[in-house]
C-alpha positions, 0 to 999 in steps of 0.5 A: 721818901724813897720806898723799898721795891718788894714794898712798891711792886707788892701785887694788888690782885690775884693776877699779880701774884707770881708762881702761885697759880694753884692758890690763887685761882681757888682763892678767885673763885671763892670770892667769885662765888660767895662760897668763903670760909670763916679760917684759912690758914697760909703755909709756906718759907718766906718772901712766897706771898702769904700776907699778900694773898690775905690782904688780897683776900680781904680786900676781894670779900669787900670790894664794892666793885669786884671783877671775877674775884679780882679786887678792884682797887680803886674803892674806899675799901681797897684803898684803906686796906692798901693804907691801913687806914680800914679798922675793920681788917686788922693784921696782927704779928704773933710774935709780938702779940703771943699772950693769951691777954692779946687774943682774950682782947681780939675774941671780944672785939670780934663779936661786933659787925664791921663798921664800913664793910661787909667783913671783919679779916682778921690777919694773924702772922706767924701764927705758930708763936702763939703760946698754949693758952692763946692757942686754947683762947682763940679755938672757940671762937675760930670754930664758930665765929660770927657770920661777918668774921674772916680769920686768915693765919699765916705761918713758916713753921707749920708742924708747931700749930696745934691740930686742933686748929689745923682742923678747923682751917682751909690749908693752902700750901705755898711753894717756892717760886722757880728762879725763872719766874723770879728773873721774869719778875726782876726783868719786868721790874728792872724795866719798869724802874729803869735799870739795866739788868742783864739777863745772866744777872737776873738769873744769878739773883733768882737763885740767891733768892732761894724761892722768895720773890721779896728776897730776889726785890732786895737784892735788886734794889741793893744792886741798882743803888750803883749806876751802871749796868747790872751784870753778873761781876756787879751783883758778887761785887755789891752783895759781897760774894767776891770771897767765892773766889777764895773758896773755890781757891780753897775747894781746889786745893782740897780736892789736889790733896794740898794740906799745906796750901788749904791749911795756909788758905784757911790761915789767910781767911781767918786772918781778913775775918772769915767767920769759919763756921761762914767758911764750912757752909760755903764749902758745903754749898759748893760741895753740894753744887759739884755733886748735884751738877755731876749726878743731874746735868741735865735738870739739875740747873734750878738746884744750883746756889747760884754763887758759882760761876760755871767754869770754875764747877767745871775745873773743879770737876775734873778727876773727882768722883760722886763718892768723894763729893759725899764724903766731903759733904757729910764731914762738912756738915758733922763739922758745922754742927759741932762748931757751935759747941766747940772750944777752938772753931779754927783747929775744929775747921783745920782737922775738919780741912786734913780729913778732907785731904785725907780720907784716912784719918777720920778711922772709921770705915771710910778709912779703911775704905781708904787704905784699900784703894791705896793697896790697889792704886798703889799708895795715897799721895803724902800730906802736902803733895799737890797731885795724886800720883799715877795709878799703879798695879801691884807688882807681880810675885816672882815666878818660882825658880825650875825645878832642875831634873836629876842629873845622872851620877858620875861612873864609879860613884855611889848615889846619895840616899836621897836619890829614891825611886819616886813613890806611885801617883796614888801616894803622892802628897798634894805638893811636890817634894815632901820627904817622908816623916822623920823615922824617929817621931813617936807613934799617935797614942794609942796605937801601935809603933809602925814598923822601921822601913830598911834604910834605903841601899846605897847604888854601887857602881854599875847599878842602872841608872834610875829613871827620872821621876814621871809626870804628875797626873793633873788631879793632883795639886801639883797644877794648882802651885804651877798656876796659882802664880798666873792667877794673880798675875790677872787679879787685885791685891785682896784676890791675891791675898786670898788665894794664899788660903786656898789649893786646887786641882783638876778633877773630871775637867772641873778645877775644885778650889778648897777654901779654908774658911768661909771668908775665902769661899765667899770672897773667891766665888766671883765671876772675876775669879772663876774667869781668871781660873778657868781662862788660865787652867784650859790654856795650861790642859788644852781643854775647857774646865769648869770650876767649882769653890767648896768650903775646906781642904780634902787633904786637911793633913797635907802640910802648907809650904812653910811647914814643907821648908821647915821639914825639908831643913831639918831633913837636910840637916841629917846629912851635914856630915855626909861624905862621898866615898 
């Protein structure tokens, strides 16, 4: 009868065990000496050589040819532990012997010497089964058993043993064994059972593995059932991992934005029988994959799934950054959590796949992440779109028009009342062109009516001309509305928004920006912002400038720009009827 690999090449000595050097020579030298505990206790996932220690163990405390704590093998005692045919060592499974009846029958059997061999092993796998009672049944005797008596408990779920027995047990941890052990051991194996594996191969089985020896002899012993030469495209083909194709088909078109292709790929897979809970978990895994190869490039290698080859990680790599990898991974392990749970999994899985497309559509921060990069871009691509589209700047606001100086009047006609001598510098408004307060607004109360200034007097003819108006000083706000338009021009759409709630203007070489709430102060106050400003205001005054932001306006009673329109039309439209004489 044909017998398995991982049951044919089980080790048989200490040095056969691969990857658990720190146990093993512990494990030697113990027996070596003479210096054994009464329990140990073997932890550890799958398929990493638990069992198989204990069985060396038992066989090393009763070889009646030990070399150096090496078993030798060729005893009565090896080869009945090896047949199971030695009463003596007894390897009991918890999980079909769990009671507390089971372990009341052990503890009274124990008592007795050995008939043939110095000790008594008792081997308990997956000890964490154990109900309480059995646990509370088996704690007398593993505290003080009887000098000929050897308990070794292994299990994979460590933290459900009780501590009451973690304490009276020597602990050994076993680790995952590194691929590249595990494809040293598929070469030799391969070799010694005639087949031709190749190393590629070895290696891809080493990481489907995932850390466990016995796992990795499974699936060569799968792929040696076909003749041939185990390669690469042999092992996805036999162990079934041809539908990796499809998912990375599917992966590329979620990270092109192509809702309407991976709505239709997913529609293809459920229809051939793809489980999308199956689905969910290979993307997640290439997800995974992508990450980890772009964030580790160097060591990260030994953390790959394996199920990838690496063209198709770096065609999927182009253009795609770590941040979305997170995203992609977080949604698709919320989405399998909730498969479970869930009435209909395939629309689960495709609102799963359109939030993947579209980062917008989750409503949470990451949409508002989201939109943000779509006002800075210049918008996200539309549902069903194939390719994102070109980066865009946002375009610039229109320069304001000049101001055109005033023209002298006509010979022989009179000037329009508005045509005034321009008040001082020191009673300048902070922006250009406010007229004076309507004569006819009522006084604050409380206080006195001011007196009506005379109307201002019409020019006649031969009256000099009025000069045109006199620059405005740079302390003024006048230089902040000349360059807040530049400003932007250098900066993001969120700055540009923000200057909006924000003036300026020179003061002793320092340009002070008064913001209007502590959102715009905290928001501006960047060197990005204070380089753009500084910049743009000495190439305007031929000087270096400093720039300093405070927290509210110094002319708190200075209209803004749209209560400046709305006075201006009500100003103007006292002269509707004005008619030159």
């Amino acid at each position: 009868m044909y017998q398995a690999l991982y049951r044919k090449w089980r080790p048989k000595a200490f040095a056969d065990v691969v990857g658990q050097s720190h146990i093993t020579e512990t494990l030697r030298r113990q027996a070596a000496q003479g210096r054994l505990s009464h329990a140990y206790l073997f932890t550890g996932t799958r398929g990493t050589g638990k069992t198989t220690c204990a069985k060396i163990l038992a066989k090393a405390v009763n070889c009646q040819n030990p070399a150096d704590g090496d078993p030798c093998g060729q005893c009565p005692a090896c080869l009945g532990i090896d047949n199971g045919s030695l009463l003596d060592v007894l390897e009991l499974d918890a999980a079909s012997n769990n009671g507390v009846d089971h372990v009341r029958a052990l503890r009274d059997e124990a008592i007795y010497s050995p008939a043939s061999v110095r000790y008594r092993v008792y081997i308990i796998d997956e000890v964490h089964m154990l109900s309480t009672a059995a646990f509370n049944a088996l704690l007398k005797i593993l505290e003080e058993p009887p000098a000929h008596l050897i308990f070794i408990l292994a299990t994979t779920e460590l933290h459900k043993v009780p501590a009451t027995i973690l304490s009276r047990c020597q602990r050994f941890a076993f680790k995952r064994i590194q691929p590249q052990d595990i494809a040293a051991r598929l070469l030799h194996v391969a070799g010694q059972e005639g087949m031709e594996l190749r190393p590629e191969a070895a290696e891809l089985l080493s990481r489907l593995a995932d850390g466990a020896l016995r796992d990795a002899l499974s699936l060569l012993d799968q792929c040696g059932a076909a003749a041939g030469v185990i390669d690469s495209p042999r092992v996805l083909e036999v162990l079934g991992l041809a539908g990796n194709v499809q998912t990375g088909e599917l992966m590329d078109r979620l990270l092109r934005r192509d809702v309407q292709g991976a709505l239709l790929q997913l529609d293809r897979l459920y229809s051939g029988g793809k489980d999308v809970g199956a689905l969910l978990g290979e993307l997640s895994t290439l997800t995974r994959d992508l990450l980890i190869r772009m964030t580790a490039p160097r060591g990260g290698a030994a953390l790959l799934s394996g199920g990838y080859d690496t063209a198709l990680m770096d065609s999927l790599s182009q253009g795609v950054s770590p941040t979305r990898l997170i995203f992609m991974a977080s949604q698709l392990q919320s989405a399998s959590a909730a498969l479970p749970l869930s009435p209909n999994r395939r629309t689960d899985a495709e609102l799963c796949l359109m939030r993947l497309c579209d980062e917008s559509l989750c409503g949470d921060v990451t949409a508002l992440a989201a939109r943000l990069t779509r006002l800075e871009e210049g918008g996200l691509p539309a549902a069903g779109n194939s390719a994102p589209p070109a980066r865009q700047t946002a375009p610039a606001a229109p320069p304001p028009p000049p101001k055109a100086a005033p023209a002298p009047a006509p010979s022989g006609l009179d000037a329009p009342p508005w045509e005034e001598m321009p008040p001082p510098a020191s009673q300048q408004p902070p922006w250009e062109d406010v007229p004076p307060p309507l004569e006819d607004a009522p006084p604050p109360y409380g206080e006195p009516a001011a007196p009506v200034p005379p109307a201002p007097r019409r020019r006649k003819v031969g009256d000099p001309v009025p000069p045109p108006p006199r620059p405005r000083p740079a302390g003024d706000g006048s230089l902040w509305g000349e360059l807040v338009e530049k400003f932007k021009d250098r900066l993001s759409i969120m700055y540009q928004l923000m200057l909006d709630d924000a003036r300026g203007a020179v003061e002793d070489g320092v340009m002070v920006v008064r913001c209007g709430d502590g959102l715009t102060l905290e928001s501006l106050n960047c060197p990005e912002v204070q380089e753009v400003i500084r910049a743009v205001t000495g190439e305007k005054l031929g000087q270096a400038v400093q720039v300093r932001f405070v927290l509210g306006d110094k002319d708190s009673q200075a209209p803004r720009p749209a209560d400046k329109l709305e006075e201006l039309i009500r100003q103007g439209s006292k002269y509707d009827s004005f008619t030159v004489k």
